[in-house]
C-alpha positions as CSV (number, residue, x, y, z in Angstrom):
1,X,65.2,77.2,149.4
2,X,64.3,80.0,151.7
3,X,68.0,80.8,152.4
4,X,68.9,81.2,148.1
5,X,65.4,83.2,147.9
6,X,66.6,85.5,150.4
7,X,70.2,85.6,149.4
8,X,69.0,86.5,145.4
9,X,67.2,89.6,146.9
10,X,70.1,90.8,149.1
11,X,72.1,90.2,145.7
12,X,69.2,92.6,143.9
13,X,69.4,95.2,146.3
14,X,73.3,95.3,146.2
15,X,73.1,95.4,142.5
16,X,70.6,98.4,142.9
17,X,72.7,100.0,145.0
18,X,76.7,99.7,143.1
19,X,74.2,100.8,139.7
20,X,73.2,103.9,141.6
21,X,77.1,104.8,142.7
22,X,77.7,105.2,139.3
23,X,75.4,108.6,138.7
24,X,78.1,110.9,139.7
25,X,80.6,109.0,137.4
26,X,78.1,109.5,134.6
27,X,77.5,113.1,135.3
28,X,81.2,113.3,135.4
29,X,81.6,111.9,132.3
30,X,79.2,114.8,130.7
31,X,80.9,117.8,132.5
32,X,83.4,118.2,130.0
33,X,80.9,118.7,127.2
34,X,80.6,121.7,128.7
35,X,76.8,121.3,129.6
36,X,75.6,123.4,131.9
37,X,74.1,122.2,135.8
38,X,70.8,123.4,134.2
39,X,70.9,121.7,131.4
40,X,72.0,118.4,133.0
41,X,69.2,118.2,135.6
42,X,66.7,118.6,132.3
43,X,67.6,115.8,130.4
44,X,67.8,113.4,132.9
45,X,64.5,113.8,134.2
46,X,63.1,114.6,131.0
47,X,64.1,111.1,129.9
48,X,63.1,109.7,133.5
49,X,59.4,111.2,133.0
50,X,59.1,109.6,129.5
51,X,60.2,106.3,130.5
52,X,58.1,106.6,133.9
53,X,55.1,107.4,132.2
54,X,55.8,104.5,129.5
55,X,55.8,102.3,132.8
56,X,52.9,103.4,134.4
57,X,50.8,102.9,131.4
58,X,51.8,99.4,130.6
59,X,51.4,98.5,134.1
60,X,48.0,100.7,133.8
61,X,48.5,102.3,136.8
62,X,46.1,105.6,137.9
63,X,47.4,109.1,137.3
64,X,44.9,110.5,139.4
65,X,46.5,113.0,141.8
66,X,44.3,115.8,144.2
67,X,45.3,119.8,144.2
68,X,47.1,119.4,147.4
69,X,49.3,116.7,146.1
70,X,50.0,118.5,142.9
71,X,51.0,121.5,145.0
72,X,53.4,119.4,147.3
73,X,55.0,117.7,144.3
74,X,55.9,120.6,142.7
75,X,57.1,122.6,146.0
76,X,59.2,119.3,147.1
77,X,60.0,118.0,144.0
78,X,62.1,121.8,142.6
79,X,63.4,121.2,146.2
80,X,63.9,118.0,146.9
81,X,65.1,116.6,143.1
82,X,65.6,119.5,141.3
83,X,67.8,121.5,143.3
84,X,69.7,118.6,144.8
85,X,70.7,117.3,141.8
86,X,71.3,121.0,140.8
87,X,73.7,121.2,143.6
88,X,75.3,117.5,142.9
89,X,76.3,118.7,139.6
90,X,77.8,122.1,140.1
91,X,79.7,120.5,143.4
92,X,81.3,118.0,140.7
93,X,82.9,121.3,139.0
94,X,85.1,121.5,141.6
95,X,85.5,118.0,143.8
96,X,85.9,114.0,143.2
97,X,82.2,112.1,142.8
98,X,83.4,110.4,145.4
99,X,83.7,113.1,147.9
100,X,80.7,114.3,146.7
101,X,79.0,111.5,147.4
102,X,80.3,110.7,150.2
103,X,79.3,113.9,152.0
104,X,75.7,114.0,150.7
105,X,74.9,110.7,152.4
106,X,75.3,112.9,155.5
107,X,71.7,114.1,155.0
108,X,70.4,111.4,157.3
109,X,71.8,113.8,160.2
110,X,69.7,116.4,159.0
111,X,66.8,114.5,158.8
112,X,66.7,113.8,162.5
113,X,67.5,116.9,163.2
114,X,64.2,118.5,161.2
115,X,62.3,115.4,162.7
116,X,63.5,116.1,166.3
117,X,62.7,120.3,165.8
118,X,59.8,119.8,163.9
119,X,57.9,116.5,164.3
120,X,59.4,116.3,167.7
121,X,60.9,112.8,167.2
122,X,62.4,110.6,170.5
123,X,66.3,111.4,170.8
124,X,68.3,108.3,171.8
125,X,72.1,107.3,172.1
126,X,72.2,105.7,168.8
127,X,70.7,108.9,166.9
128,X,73.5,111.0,168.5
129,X,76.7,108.5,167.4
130,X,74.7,108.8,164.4
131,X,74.9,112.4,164.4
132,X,78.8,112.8,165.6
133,X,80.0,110.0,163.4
134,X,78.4,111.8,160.4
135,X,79.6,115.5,161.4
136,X,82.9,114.2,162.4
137,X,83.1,112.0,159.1
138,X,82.1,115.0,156.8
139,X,84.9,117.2,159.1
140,X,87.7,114.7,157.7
141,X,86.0,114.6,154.3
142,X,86.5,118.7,153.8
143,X,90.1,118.2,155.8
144,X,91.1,116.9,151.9
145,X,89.6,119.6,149.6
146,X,92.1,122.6,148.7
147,X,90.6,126.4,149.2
148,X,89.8,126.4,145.1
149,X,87.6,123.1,146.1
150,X,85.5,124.7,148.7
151,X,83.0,125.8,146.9
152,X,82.4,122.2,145.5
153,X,82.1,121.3,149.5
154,X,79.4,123.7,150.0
155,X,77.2,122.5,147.4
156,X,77.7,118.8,148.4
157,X,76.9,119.8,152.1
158,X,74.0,122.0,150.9
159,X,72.4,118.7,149.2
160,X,72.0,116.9,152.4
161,X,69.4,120.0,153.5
162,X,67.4,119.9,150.3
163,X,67.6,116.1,149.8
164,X,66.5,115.4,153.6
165,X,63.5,117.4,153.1
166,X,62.6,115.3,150.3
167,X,63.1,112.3,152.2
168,X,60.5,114.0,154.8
169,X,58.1,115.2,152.2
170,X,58.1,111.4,151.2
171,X,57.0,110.2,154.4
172,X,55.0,113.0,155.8
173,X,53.2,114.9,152.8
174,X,49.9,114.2,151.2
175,X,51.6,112.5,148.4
176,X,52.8,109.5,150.4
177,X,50.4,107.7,150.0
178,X,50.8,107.2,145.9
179,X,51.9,104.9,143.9
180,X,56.4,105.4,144.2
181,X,56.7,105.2,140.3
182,X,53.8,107.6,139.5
183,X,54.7,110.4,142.4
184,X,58.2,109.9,140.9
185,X,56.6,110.6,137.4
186,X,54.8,113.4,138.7
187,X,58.1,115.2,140.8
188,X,60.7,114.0,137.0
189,X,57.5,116.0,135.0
190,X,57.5,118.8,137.3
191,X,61.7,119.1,137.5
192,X,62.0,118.8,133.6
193,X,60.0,121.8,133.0
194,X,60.7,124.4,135.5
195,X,64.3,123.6,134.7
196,X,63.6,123.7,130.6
197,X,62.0,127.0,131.6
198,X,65.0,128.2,133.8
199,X,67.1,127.3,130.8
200,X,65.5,129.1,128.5
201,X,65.2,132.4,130.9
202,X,69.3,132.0,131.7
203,X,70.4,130.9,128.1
204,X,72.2,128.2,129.8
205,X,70.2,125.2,128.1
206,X,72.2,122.9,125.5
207,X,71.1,121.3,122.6
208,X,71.7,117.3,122.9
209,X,73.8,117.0,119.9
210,X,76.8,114.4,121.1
211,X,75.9,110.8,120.9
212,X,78.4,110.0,124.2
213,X,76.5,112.6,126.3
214,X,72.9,111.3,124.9
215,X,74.1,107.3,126.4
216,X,75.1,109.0,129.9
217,X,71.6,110.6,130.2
218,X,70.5,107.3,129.3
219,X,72.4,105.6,132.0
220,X,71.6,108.3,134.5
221,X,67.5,108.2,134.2
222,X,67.0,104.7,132.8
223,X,69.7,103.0,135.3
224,X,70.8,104.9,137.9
225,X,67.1,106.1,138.0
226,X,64.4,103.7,137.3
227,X,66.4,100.3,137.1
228,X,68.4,100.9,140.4
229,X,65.2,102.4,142.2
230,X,62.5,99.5,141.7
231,X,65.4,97.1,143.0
232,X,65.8,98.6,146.3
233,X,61.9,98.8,146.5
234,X,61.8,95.3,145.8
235,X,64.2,94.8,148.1
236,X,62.3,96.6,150.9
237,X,58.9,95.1,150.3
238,X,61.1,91.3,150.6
239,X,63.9,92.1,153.1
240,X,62.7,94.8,155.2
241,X,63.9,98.9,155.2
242,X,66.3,98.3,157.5
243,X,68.4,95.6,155.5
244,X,67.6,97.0,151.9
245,X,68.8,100.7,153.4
246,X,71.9,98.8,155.3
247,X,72.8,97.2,152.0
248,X,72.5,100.9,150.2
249,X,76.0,101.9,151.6
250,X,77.3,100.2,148.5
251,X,76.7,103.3,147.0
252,X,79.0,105.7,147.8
253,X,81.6,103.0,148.5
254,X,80.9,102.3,144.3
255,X,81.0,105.8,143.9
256,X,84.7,106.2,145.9
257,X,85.8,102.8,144.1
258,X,85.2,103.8,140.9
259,X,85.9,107.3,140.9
260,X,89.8,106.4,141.7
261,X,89.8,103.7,139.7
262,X,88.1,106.0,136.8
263,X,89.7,109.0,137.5
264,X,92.7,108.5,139.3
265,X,91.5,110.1,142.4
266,X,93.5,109.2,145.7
267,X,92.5,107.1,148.4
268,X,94.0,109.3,151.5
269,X,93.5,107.8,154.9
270,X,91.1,111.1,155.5
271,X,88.8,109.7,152.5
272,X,88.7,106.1,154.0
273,X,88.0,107.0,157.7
274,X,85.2,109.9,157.2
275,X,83.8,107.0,154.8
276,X,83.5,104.6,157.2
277,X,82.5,107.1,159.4
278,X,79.6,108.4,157.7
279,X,78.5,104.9,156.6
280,X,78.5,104.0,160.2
281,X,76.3,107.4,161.0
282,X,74.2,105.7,158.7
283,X,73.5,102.3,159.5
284,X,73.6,104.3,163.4
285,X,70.0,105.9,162.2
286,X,68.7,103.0,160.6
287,X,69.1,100.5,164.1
288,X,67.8,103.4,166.0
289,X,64.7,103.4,163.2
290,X,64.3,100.1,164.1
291,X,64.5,100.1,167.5
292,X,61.9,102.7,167.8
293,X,59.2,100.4,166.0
């Protein structure tokens, strides 16, 4: 009985995981509407914040939050959400969402590196193949892209800076300690309205007038968002981080998957070893994590 209960939470965490894969696929599906990177990052936490509050009020959780918390949110959450998913979407202008994807989950190498120079976290032999497999992994990765794709390569890269300081602010800032769905309400709130305000400065925010755009935002905050979220939380609180994050690598191997299957995108034998490569760097920094405890 144990073995099923453990096996159906393993099975929620992967399905967590393969839902999440699909975000790029969605916001690829919206690109040709010609909405703008502005506009895209609006709408889906706009629609994350609504549902997120909807939650938090039937679950009748506190909103309560101290100056200093506000402060963080908002200064980590422009960073942190914001601008990475900023950066996700104008990369997927110009690359696959499975390259994109692929080299964002490189931002566990930055976060030991900020933990090492800042925090000054332990360095051990695990941490550094977790550090070469993921530089030499993204090197293969950017091997593919033609010159006209390079910009699309810099914004992916530029993601794993501003998404590992979110993962950071998450463990080490003041709002840690609250509730994960209301200082995600907070950070969605926060996003929606300094990019609605951004929008409006830069004329670059659409109306939402097309019915098949209007499902993908959907799918993005309700899904990929909230849905695929609480299962990996769930599936930390019953299998441990190390697992649930282990079992996370179906994510970008969704996203790869899907995105040839989807889009036609090739498989080259540079895609398929920095992949491995980088999910290795990965599951590298997770052992060491666990080690260190």
């Amino acid at each position: 009985m144990k073995n099923k209960f453990i096996m159906f939470n393993i099975l929620l965490v992967i399905i967590g995981s393969i839902v999440y894969g699909f975000l790029p696929i969605f916001v690829k599906n919206i690109i040709p509407y010609n909405y703008s990177s502005i506009s895209i990052v609006f709408y889906r936490y706009l629609f994350t914040s609504i549902a997120l509050f909807i939650i938090i009020i039937i679950r009748k959780k506190s909103f309560k939050i101290n100056k200093k918390q506000f402060i963080e949110l908002f200064i980590f959450s422009v960073i942190g959400l914001g601008l990475t998913f900023y950066l996700l979407s104008q990369s997927l202008l110009y690359i696959s969402a499975g390259l994109m994807n692929m080299i964002h989950f490189g931002y566990p190498v930055v976060v030991l590196i900020l933990m090492t120079l800042i925090y000054k976290e332990k360095i051990n032999l695990l941490k550094i193949l977790s550090a070469l497999s993921s530089i030499i992994g993204i090197f293969l990765l950017t091997k593919i892209a033609a010159i006209e794709s390079f910009k699309g390569i810099i914004y992916a890269l530029l993601t794993t800076i501003t998404y590992g300081i979110y993962i950071i602010a998450n463990k080490k800032s003041s709002f840690a300690s609250l509730d994960t769905m209301v200082s995600l309400f907070y950070m969605s709130l926060i996003v929606s309205i300094v990019f609605f305000i951004a929008g409006i400065l830069t004329n670059s925010l659409q109306l939402l007038n097309n019915i098949f755009v209007f499902y993908n935002f959907v799918a993005i905050s309700i899904l990929c968002t909230i849905f695929s979220l609480g299962l990996l939380l769930y599936g930390v609180k019953q299998l441990g981080s190390s697992l649930a994050s282990i079992l996370n690598m179906f994510e970008p191997t969704t996203t790869v998957i899907v995105s040839a299957l989807i889009y036609d995108e090739k498989l080259t034998i540079n895609i398929i070893i920095g992949s491995i490569l980088i999910i290795l760097s990965t599951i590298f920094m997770i052992l060491s994590s666990n080690l260190n405890r």
